[in-house]
C-alpha positions as CSV (number, residue, x, y, z in Angstrom):
1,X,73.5,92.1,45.4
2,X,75.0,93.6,42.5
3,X,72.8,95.9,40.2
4,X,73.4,93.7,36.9
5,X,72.8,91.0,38.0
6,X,69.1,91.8,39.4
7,X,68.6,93.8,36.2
8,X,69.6,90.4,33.9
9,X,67.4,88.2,36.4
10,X,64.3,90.4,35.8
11,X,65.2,90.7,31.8
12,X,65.8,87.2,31.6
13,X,62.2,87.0,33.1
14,X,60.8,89.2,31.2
15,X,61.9,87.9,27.9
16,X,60.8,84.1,28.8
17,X,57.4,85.2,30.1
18,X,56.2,88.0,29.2
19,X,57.3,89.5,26.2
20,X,57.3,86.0,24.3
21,X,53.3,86.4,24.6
22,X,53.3,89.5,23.2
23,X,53.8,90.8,19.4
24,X,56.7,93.1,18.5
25,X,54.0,95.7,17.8
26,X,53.1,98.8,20.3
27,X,50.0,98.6,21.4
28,X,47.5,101.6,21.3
29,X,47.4,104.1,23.7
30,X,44.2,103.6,25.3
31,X,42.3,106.1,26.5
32,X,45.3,108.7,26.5
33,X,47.5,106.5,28.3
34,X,50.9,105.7,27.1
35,X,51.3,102.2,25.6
36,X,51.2,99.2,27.7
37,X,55.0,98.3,26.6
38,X,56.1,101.7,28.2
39,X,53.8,101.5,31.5
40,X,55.8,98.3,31.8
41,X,59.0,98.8,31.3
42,X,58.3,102.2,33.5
43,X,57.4,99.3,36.2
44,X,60.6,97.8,35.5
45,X,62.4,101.0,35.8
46,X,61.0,101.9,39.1
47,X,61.2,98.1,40.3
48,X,65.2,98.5,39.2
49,X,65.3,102.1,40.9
50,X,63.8,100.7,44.0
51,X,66.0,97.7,43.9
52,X,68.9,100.3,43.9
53,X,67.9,102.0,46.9
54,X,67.6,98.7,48.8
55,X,71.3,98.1,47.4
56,X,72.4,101.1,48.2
57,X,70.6,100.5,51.8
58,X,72.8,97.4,52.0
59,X,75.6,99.1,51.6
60,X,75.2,101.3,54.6
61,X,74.1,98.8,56.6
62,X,77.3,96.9,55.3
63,X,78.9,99.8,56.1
64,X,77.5,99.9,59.4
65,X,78.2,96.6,59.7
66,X,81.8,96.7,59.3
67,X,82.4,99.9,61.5
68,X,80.7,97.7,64.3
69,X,83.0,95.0,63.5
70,X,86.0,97.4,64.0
71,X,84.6,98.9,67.3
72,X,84.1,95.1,68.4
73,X,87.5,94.0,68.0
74,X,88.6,97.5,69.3
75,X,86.8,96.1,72.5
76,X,87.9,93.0,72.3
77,X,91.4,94.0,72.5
78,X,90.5,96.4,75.4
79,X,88.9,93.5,77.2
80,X,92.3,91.2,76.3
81,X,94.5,94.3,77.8
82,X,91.9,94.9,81.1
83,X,92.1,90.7,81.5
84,X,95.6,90.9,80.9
85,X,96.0,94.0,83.8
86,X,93.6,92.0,86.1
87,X,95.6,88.6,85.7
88,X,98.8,90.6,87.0
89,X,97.2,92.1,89.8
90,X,95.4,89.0,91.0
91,X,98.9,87.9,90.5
92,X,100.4,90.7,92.5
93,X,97.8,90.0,95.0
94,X,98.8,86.1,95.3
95,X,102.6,87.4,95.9
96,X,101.2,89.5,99.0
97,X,99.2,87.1,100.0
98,X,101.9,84.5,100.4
99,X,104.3,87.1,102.0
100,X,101.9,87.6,104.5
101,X,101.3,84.6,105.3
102,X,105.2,83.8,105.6
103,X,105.0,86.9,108.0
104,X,101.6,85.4,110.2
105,X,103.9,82.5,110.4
106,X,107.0,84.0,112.2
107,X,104.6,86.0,114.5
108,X,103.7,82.8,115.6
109,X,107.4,81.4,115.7
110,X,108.1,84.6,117.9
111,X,105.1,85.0,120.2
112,X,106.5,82.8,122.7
113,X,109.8,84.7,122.8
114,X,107.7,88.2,123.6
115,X,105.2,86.5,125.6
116,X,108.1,85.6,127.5
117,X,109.9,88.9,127.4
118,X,106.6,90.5,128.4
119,X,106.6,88.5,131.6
120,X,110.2,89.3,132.3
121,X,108.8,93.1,132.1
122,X,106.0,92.4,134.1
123,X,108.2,90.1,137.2
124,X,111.0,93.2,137.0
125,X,108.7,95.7,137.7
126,X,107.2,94.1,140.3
127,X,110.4,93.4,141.9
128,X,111.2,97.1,141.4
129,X,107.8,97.9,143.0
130,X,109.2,96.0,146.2
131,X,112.7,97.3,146.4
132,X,111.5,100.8,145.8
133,X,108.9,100.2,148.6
134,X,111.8,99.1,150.7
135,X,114.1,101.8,150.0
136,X,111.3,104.2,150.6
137,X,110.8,102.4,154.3
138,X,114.2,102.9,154.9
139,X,114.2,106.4,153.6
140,X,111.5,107.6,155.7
141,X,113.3,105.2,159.1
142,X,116.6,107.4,157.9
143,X,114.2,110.6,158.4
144,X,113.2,109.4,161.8
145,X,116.4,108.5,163.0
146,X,117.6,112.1,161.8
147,X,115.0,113.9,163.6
148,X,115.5,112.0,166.7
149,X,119.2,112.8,165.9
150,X,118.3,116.4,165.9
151,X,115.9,116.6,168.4
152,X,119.5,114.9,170.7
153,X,121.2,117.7,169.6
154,X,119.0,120.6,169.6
155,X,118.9,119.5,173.4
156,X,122.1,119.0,174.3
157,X,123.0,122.4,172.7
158,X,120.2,124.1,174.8
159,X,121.0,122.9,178.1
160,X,122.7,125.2,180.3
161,X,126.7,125.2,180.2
162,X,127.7,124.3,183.6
C-alpha cells in the first residue's frame, strides 16, 4: 500500500461523513480537554502513523519475501546442477552396466574352452601321475638290480685267488 493513497482514502472519508455533519466552528474544550476536532484528527494521525508501521512492516516482509525468492531459485538451480550430475552418473552407470554385461557374455562364450582346458590339466597330470609311478618302479628295479650287481661283485672280488 502506498502511504497517499490510505491517507486520501481516509480524507475522502472523513470529509463525506464526518466533517459534512459538523460546523466549521471549534468546539469547546470540555472539561480541559482539547477540542473534539483535534482529539480527532490526533486519531487520524495515530491511525496514519500506525498505518505506516504496517507499511513499513510490508516492506520487510517484502523484503523478506524477495530474499527468499532469491535463495529459492539459488536452490533451484543447485537442484538442476545435482539432477543434472545424477543424470550423468546414472548414465555412467548404464555404460558399465552394458560393458559388463558384454563381458558376462564372453565368459559364457569362453567357459567351454577353459572347462575344457581344465580337463586337459586334470587328464595330463594324471597321466604324469602314472608315468612318474612307473619310472619310479623302474627306478627302484634299477636299485635292486645294482645291488644284486654289487653284491656279484663284492663276491667275486672276495673269493680267494687261486
Amino acid at each position: 500500500m502506498q502511504k497517499g493513497s490510505t491517507y486520501s482514502i481516509l480524507n475522502e472519508i472523513w470529509n463525506r461523513q464526518i466533517i459534512s455533519g459538523v460546523s466549521d466552528q471549534n468546539t469547546d474544550p470540555m472539561n480541559g480537554k482539547r477540542p473534539f476536532e483535534e482529539r480527532v484528527f490526533a486519531r487520524f494521525d495515530a491511525v496514519d502513523s500506525s498505518l505506516n508501521t504496517i507499511d513499513g512492516r510490508f516492506e520487510v516482509v517484502a523484503a523478506s519475501i524477495l530474499t527468499l525468492d532469491s535463495r529459492l531459485k539459488n536452490l533451484e538451480g543447485r537442484a538442476d546442477d545435482t539432477i543434472s550430475r545424477l543424470k550423468n552418473l546414472e548414465s555412467r552407470a548404464d555404460d558399465t552396466n552394458s560393458r559388463l554385461q558384454k563381458l558376462e557374455i564372453r565368459a559364457y562364450d569362453t567357459k567351454p574352452i577353459w572347462e575344457q582346458a581344465l580337463k586337459e590339466i586334470v587328464d595330463t597330470r594324471r597321466e604324469m601321475s602314472k608315468r612318474l609311478a612307473r619310472i619310479e618302479a623302474v627306478v627302484y628295479e634299477t636299485r635292486s638290480d645294482l645291488r644284486d650287481v654289487e653284491d656279484r661283485l663284492e663276491q667275486i672280488e672276495t673269493k680267494p685267488s687261486k
